[in-house]
Backbone as a ProteinNet text record, in pm:
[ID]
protein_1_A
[PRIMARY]
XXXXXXXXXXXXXXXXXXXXXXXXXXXXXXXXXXXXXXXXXXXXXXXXXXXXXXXXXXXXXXXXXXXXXXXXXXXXXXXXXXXXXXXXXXXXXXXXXXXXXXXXXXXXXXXXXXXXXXXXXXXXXXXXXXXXXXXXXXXXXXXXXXXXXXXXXXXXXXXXXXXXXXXXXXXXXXXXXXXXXXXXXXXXXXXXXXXXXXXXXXXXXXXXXXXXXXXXXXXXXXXXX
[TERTIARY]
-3732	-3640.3	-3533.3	-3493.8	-3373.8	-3281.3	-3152.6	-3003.1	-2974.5	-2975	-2967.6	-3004.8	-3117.5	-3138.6	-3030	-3041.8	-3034.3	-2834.3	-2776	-2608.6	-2641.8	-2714.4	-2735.2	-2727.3	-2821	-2847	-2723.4	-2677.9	-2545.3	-2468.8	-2442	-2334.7	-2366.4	-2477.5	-2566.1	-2495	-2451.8	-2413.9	-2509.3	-2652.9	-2780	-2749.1	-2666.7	-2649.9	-2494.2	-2450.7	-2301.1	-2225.8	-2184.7	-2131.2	-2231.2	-2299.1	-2416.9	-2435	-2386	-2376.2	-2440.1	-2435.1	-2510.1	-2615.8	-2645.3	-2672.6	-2817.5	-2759.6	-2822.4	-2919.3	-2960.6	-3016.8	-3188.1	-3196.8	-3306.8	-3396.6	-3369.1	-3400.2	-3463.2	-3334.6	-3342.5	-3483.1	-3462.5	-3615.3	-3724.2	-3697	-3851.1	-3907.6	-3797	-3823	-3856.2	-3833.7	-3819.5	-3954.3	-4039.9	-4182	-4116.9	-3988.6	-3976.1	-3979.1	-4042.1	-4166.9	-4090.8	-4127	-4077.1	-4210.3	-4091.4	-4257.8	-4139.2	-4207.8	-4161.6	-4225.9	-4128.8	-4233.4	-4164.6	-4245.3	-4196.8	-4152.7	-4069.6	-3993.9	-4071.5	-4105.8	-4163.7	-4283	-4279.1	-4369.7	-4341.9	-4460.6	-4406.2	-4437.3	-4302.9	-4279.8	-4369.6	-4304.4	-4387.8	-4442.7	-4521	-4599.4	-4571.5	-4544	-4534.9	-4683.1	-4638.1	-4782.4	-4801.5	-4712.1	-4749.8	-4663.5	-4738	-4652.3	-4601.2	-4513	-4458.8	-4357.7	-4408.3	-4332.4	-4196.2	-4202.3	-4066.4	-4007.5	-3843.3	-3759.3	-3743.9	-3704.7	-3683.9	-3558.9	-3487.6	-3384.7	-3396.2	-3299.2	-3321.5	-3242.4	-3324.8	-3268.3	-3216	-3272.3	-3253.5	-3330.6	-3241.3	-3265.2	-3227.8	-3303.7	-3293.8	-3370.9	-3387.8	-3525.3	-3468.8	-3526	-3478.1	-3555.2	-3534.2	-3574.2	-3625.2	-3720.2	-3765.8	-3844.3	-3878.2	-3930	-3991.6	-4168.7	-4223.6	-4321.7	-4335.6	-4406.5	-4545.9	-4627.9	-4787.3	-4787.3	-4642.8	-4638.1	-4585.7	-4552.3	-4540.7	-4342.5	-4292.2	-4158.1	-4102.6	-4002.7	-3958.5	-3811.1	-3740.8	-3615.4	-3569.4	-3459.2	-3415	-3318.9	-3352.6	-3284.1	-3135.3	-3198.2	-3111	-3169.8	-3037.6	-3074.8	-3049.4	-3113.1	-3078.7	-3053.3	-2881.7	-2945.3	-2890.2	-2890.8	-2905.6	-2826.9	-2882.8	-2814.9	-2824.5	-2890.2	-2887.8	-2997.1	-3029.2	-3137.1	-3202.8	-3345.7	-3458.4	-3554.2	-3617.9	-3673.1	-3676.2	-3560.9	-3526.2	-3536.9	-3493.2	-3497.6	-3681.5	-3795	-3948.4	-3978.9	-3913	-3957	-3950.2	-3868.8	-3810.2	-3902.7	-3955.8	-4046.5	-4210.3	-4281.6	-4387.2	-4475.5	-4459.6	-4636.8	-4555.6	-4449.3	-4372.5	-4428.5	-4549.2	-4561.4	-4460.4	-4431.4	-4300	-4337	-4210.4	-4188.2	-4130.9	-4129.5	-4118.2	-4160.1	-4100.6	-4143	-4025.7	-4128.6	-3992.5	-4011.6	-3925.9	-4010.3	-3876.5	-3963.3	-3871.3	-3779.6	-3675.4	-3584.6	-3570.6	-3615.2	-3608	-3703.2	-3694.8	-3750.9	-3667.3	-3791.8	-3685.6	-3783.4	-3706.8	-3716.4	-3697.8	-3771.2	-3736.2	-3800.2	-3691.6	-3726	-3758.8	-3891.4	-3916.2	-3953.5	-3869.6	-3824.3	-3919.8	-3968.9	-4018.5	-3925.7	-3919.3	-3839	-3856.1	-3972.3	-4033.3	-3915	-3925.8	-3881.9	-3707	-3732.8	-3536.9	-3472.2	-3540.2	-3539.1	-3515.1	-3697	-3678.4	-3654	-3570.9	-3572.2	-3680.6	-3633.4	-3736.4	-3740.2	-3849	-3864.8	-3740.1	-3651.6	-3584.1	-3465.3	-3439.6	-3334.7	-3195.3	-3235.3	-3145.5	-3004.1	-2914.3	-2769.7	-2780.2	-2832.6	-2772.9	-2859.8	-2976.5	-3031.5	-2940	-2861	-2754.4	-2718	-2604.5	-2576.6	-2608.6	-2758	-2807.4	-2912	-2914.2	-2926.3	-2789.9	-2708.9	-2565.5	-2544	-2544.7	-2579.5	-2690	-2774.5	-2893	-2855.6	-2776.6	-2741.9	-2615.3	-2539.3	-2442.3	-2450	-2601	-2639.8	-2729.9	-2756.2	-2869	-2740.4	-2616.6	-2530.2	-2467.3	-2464.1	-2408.6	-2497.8	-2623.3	-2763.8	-2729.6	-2702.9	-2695.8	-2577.7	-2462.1	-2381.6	-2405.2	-2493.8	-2497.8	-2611.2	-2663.3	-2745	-2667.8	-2568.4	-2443.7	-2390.2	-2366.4	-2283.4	-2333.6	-2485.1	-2569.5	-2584.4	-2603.3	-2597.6	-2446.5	-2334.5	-2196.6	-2234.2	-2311.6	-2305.3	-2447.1	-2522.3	-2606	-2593.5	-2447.8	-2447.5	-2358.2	-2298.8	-2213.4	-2298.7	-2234.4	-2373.9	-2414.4	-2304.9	-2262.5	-2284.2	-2369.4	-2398.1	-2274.4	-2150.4	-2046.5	-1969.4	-1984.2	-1960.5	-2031	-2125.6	-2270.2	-2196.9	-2176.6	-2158.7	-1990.5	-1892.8	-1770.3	-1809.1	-1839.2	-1862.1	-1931	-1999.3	-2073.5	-1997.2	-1928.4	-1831.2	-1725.5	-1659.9	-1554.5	-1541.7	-1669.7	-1725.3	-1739	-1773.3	-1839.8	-1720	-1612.5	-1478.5	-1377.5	-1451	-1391.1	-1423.1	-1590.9	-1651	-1600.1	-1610.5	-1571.9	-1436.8	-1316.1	-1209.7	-1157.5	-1192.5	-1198	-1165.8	-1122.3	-1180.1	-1275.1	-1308.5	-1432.8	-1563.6	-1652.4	-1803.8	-1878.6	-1988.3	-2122.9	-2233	-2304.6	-2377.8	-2535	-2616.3	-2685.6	-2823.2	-2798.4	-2905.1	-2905.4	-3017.6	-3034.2	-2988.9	-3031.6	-2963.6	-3088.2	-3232.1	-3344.8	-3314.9	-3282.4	-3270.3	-3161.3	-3004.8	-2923.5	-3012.7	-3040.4	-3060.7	-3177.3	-3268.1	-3335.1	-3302.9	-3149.5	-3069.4	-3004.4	-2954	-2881	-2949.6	-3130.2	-3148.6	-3173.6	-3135.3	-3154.2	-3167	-3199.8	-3310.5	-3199.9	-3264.3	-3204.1	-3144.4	-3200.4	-3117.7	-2981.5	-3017	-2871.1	-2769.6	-2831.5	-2706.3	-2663.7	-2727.6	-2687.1	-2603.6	-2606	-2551	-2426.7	-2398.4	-2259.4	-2216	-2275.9	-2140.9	-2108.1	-2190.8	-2130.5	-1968.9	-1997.8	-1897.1	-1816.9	-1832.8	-1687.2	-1657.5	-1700.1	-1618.1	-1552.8	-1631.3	-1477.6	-1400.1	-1403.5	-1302.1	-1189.4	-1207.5	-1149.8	-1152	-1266.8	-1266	-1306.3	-1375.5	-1466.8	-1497.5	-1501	-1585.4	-1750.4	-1781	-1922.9	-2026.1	-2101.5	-2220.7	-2279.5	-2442.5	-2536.3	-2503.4	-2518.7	-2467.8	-2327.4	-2256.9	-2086.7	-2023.5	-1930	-1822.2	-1692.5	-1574.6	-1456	-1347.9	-1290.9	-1273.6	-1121.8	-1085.3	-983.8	-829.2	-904.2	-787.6	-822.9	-748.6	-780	-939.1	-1054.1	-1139.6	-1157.7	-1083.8	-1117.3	-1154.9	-1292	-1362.7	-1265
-7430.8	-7543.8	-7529.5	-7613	-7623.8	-7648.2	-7586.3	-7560.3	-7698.1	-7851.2	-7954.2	-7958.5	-7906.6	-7948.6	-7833.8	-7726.3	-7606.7	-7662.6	-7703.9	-7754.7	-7865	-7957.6	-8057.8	-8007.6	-7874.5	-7867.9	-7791.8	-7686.2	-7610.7	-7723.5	-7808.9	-7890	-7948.3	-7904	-8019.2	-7937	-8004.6	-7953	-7843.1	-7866.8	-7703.1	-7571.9	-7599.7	-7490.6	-7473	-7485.9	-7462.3	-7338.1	-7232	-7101	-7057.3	-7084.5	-7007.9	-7025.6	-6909	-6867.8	-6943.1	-6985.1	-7070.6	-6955.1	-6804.6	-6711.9	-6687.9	-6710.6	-6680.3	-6800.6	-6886.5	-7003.3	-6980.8	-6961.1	-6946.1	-6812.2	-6722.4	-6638.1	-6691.6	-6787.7	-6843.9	-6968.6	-7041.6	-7101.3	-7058.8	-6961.5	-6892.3	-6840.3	-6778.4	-6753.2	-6848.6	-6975.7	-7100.7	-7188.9	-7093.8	-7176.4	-7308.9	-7327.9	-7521.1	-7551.9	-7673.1	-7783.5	-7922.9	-7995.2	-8122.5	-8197.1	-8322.5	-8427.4	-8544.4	-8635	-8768.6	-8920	-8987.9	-9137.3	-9220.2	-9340.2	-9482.5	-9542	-9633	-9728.7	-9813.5	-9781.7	-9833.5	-9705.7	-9601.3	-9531.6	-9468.5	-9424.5	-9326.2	-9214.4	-9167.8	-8978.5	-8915.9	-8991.2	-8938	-9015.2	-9027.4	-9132.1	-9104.9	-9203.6	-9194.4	-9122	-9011.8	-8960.4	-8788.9	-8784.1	-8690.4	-8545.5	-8434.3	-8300	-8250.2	-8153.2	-8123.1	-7987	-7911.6	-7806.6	-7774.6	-7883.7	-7857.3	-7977.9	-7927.2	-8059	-8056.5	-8234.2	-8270	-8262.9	-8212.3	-8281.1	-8368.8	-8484.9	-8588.4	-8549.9	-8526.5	-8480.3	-8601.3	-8726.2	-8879.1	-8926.5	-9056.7	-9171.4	-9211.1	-9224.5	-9237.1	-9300.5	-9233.3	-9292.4	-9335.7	-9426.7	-9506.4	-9453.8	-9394.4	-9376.6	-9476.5	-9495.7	-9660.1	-9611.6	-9676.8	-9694	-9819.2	-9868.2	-9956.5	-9960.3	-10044.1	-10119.9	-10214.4	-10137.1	-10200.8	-10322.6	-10465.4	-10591.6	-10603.1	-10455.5	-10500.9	-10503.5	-10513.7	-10512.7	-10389.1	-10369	-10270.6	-10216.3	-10086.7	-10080.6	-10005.6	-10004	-9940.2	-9794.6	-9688.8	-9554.8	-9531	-9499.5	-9453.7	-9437.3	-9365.2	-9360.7	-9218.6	-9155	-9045.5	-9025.1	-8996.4	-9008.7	-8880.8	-8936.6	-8811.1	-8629	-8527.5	-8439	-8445	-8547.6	-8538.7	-8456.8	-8467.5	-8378.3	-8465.9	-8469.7	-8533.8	-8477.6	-8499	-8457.2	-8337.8	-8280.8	-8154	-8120.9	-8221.4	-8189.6	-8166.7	-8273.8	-8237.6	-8082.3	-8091.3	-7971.8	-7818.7	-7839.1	-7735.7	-7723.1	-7824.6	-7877	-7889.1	-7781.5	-7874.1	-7937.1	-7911.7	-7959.3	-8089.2	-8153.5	-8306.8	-8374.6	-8451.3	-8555.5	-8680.4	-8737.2	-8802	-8916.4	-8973.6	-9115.1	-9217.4	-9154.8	-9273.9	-9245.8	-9341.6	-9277.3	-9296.7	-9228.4	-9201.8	-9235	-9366.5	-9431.2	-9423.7	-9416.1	-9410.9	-9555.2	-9567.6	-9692.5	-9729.4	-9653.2	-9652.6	-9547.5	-9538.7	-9426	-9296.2	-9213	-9070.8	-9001.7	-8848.4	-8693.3	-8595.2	-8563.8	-8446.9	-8328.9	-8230.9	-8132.2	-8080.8	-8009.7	-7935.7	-7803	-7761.7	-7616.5	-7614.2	-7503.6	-7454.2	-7375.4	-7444.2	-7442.1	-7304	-7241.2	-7143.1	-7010.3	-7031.5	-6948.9	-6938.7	-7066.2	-7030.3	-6969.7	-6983.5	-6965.5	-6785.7	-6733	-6589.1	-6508.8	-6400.8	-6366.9	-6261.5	-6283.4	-6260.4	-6085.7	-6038.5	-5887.4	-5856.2	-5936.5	-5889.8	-5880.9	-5928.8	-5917.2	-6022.2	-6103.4	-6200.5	-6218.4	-6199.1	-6207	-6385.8	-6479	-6608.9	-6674.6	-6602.2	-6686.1	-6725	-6626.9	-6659.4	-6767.3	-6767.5	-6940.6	-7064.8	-7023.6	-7102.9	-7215.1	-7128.2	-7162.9	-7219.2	-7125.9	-7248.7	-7404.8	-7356.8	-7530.4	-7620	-7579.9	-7666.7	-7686.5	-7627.9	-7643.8	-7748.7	-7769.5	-7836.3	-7937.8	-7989.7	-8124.9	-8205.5	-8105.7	-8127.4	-8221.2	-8139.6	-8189.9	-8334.9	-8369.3	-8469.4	-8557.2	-8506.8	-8649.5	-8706.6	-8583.2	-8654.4	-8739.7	-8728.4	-8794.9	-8909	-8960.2	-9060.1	-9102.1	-9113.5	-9148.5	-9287.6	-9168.4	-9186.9	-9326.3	-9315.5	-9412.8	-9536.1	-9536.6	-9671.5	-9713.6	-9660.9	-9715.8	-9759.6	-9764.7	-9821.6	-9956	-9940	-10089.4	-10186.3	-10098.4	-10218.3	-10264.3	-10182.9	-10198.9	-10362	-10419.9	-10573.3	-10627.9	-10738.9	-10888.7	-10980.6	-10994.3	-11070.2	-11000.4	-11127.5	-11093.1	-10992.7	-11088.9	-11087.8	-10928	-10897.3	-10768.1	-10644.8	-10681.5	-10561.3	-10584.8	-10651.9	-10660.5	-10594.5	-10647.1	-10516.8	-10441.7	-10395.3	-10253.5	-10165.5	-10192.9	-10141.2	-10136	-10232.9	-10260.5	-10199.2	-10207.3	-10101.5	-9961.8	-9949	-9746	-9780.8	-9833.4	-9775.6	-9778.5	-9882.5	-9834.8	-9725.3	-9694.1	-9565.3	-9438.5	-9410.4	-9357	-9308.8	-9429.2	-9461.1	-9408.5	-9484.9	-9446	-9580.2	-9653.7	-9771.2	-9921	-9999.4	-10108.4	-10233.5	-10128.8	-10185.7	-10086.5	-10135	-10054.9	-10069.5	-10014	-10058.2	-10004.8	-10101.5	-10064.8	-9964.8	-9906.5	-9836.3	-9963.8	-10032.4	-10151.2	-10291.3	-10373.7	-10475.7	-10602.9	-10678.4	-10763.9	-10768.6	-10747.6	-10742.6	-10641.8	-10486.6	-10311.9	-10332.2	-10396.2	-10405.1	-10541.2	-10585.5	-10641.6	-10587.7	-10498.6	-10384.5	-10287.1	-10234.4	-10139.1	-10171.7	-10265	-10353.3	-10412.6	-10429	-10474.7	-10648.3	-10702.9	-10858.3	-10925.2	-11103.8	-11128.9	-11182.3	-11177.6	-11172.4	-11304.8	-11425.8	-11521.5	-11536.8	-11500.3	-11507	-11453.1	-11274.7	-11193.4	-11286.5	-11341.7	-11418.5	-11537.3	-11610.5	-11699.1	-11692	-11505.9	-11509	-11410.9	-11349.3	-11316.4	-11409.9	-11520	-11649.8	-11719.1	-11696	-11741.4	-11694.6	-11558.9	-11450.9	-11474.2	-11472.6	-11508	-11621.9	-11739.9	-11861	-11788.4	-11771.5	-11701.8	-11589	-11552.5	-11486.1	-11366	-11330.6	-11147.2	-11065.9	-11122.7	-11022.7	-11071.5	-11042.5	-11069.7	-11011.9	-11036.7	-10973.8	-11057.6	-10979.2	-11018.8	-10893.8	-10923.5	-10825.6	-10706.8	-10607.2	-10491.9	-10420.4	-10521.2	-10485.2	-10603.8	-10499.6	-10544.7	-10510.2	-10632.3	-10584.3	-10663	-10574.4	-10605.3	-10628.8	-10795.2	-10852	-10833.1	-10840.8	-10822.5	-10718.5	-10725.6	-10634.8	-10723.6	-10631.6	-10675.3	-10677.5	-10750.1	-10773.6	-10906.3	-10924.5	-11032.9	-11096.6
1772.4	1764.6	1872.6	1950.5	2072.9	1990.3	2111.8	2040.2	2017.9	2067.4	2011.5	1817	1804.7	1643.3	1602	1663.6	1597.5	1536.8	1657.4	1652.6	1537.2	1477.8	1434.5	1289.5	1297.2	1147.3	1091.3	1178.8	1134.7	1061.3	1125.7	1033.6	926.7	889.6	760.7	639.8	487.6	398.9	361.8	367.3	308.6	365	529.8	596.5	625.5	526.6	520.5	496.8	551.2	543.9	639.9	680.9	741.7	923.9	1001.6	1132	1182.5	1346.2	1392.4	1438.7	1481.3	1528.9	1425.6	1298.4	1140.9	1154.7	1209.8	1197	1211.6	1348.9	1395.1	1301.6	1307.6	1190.8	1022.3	1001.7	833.5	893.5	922.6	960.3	974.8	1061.1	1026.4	905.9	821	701.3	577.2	619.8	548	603	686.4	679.6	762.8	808	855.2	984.9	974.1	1046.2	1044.9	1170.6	1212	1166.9	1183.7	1192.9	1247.4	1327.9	1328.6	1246.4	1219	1190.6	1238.7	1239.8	1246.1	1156.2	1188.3	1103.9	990	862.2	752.6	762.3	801	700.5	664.6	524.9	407.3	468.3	391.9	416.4	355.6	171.7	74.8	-29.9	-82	-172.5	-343	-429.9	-576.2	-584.9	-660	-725.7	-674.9	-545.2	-431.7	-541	-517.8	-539.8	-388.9	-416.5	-261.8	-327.5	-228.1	-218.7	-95	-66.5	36.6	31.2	44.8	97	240.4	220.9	389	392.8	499.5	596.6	733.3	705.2	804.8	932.5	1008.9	1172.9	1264.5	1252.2	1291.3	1252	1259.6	1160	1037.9	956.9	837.3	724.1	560.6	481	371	268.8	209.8	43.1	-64.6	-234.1	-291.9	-317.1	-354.3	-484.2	-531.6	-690.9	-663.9	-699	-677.3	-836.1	-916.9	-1001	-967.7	-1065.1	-1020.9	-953.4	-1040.2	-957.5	-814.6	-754.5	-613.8	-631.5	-748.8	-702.7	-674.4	-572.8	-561.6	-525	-616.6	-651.2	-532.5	-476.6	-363.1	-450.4	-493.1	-572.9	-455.9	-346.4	-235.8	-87.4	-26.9	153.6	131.5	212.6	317.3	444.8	491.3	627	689.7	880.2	915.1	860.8	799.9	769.6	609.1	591.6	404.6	384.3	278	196.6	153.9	148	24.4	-61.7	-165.7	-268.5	-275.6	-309	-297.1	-523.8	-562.1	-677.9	-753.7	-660.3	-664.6	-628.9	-527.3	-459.6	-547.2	-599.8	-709.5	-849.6	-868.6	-1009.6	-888.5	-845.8	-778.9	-839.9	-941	-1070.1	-1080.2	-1095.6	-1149.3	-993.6	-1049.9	-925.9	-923.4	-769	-742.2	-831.5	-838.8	-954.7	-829.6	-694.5	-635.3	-462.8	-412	-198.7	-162.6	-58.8	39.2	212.9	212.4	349.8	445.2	554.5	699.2	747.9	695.6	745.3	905.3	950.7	1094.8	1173.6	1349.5	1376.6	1317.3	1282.8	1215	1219	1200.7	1245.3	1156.2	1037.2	979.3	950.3	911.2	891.6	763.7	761.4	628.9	565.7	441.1	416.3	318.1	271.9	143.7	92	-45.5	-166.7	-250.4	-235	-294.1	-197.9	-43.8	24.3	1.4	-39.2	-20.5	-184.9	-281.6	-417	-396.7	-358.1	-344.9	-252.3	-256.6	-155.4	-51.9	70.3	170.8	160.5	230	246.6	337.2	450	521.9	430.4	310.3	218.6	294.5	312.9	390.5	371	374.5	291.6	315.8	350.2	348.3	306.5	157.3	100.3	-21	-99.9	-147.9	-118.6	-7.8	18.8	-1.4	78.8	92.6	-66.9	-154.1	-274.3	-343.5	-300.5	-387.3	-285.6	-190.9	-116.3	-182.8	-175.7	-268	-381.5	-501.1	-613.4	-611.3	-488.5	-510.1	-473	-360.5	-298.3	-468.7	-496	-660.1	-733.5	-736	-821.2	-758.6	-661.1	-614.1	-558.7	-626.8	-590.5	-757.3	-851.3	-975.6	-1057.7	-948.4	-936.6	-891.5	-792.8	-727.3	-770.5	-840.5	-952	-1073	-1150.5	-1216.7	-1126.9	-1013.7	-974	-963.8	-910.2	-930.4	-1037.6	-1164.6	-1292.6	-1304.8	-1252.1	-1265	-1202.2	-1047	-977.5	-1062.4	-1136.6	-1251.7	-1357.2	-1414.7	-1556.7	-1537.2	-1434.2	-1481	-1544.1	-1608.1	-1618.8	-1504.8	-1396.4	-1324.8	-1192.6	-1104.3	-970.9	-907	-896.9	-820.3	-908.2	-1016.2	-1074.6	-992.4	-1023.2	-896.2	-842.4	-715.4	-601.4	-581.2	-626.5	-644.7	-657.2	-747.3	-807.5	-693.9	-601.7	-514.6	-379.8	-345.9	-213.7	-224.3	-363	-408.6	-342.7	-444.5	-424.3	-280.8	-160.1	-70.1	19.3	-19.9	64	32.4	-90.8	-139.5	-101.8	-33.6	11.3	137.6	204.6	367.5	348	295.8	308.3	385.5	378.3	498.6	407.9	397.4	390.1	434.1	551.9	702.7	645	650.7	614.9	658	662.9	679	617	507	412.5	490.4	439.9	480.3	428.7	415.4	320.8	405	425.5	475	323.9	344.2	222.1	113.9	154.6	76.6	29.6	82.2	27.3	-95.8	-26.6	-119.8	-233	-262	-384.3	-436.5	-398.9	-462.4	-511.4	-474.4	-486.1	-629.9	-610.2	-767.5	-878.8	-806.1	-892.6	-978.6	-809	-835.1	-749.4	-754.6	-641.7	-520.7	-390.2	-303.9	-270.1	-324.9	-260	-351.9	-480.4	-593.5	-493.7	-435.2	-392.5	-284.2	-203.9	-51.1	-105.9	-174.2	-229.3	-272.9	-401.4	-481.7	-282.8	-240.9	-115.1	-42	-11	68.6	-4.7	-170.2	-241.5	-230.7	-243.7	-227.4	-97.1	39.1	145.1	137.6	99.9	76.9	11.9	-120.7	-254.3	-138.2	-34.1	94.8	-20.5	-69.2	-122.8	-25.3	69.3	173.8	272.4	403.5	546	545	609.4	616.3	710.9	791.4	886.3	917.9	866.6	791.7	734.8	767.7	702.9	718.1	776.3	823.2	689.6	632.6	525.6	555.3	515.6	540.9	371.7	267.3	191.4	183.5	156.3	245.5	132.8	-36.8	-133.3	-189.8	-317.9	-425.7	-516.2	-514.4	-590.9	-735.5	-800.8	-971.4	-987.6	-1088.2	-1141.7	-1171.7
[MASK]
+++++++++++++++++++++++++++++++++++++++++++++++++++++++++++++++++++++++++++++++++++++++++++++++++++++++++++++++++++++++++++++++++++++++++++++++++++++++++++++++++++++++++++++++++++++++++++++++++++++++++++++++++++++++++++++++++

């Protein structure tokens, strides 16, 4: 791997405490392998077992949940520097309950889960770490889990839709954003059909609650129903 990925991945939360020197070493020990795809293909398929998680090197992939009728729920994004099916990877016999497709061109990298669990014959001092990093990305996928059931539980289009613009300027820190979702992803994401959502945000921009053109948001008051 060139010092480009190698600087890329240091900063990733999995490799956090961990030397940039210590890197090249811990990969090798971690069995991890690139791959590239194109924009709309699957990483990983509902049904699939897998013994390694990905990290996204560029680009970025999208958690989807799809039903025999073809509809399909948007779970989440990963992007560059996140982690994916890291919680499968850990369970390998639990085949996936959903895919995992490429939102764009993208680049990732993949670890075996088995390797980072035990430790190596070289007795690694930064598998330690490197297991409490994984335990704490685990904890804050299941947080963000938690938080999408906040933006589905309204009754009301325009409820989702706060509830979600809220958190994400809360996220950002910003009242300027930019969603990681096209307007089809976000109403797969929430959970409802896309021309309703296009319709109640057209409303809320008269109502002057919000600016917005495609995936750029700017939230102009205080948002309460």
């Amino acid at each position: 791997m060139d010092e480009t990925h190698l600087a890329r991945l240091a900063t990733t939360p999995l490799f956090r405490g961990i030397r940039d020197e210590e890197l090249p070493t811990l990969l090798g020990c971690l069995d991890a392998h690139r791959r590239t795809y194109d924009a709309e293909e699957a990483i990983l398929r509902m049904g699939d077992t897998v013994r390694s998680l990905g990290i996204v090197l560029a680009g970025g992939v999208r958690i989807e949940r799809a039903d025999p009728w073809g509809n399909t729920a948007v779970l989440g994004f990963a992007g560059a520097g996140d982690v994916f099916a890291e919680s499968y990877a850990c369970a390998p016999d639990m085949p996936l309950l959903v895919n995992v497709v490429a939102a764009e061109p993208t680049e990732a990298l993949f670890l075996d889960v088995r390797r980072i669990a035990t430790m190596c014959p070289g007795a690694c001092a930064y598998h330690g770490k490197l297991l409490a990093n994984l335990l704490a990305i685990s904890a804050r996928k299941n947080i963000e889990l938690s938080r999408r059931a906040f933006h589905t539980s309204p009754k009301t289009m325009r409820g989702k839709l706060l509830s979600y613009l809220s958190a994400e300027a809360t996220r950002t820190g910003s009242r300027r954003f930019t969603i990681p979702f096209n307007r089809q992803q976000l109403a797969n994401y929430l959970g409802v059909d896309r021309s309703a959502l296009s319709s109640e945000l057209s409303r809320m921009q008269r109502d002057g609650l919000i600016k917005t053109r495609r995936s750029d948001f700017e939230l102009l008051c205080d948002t309460h129903e």
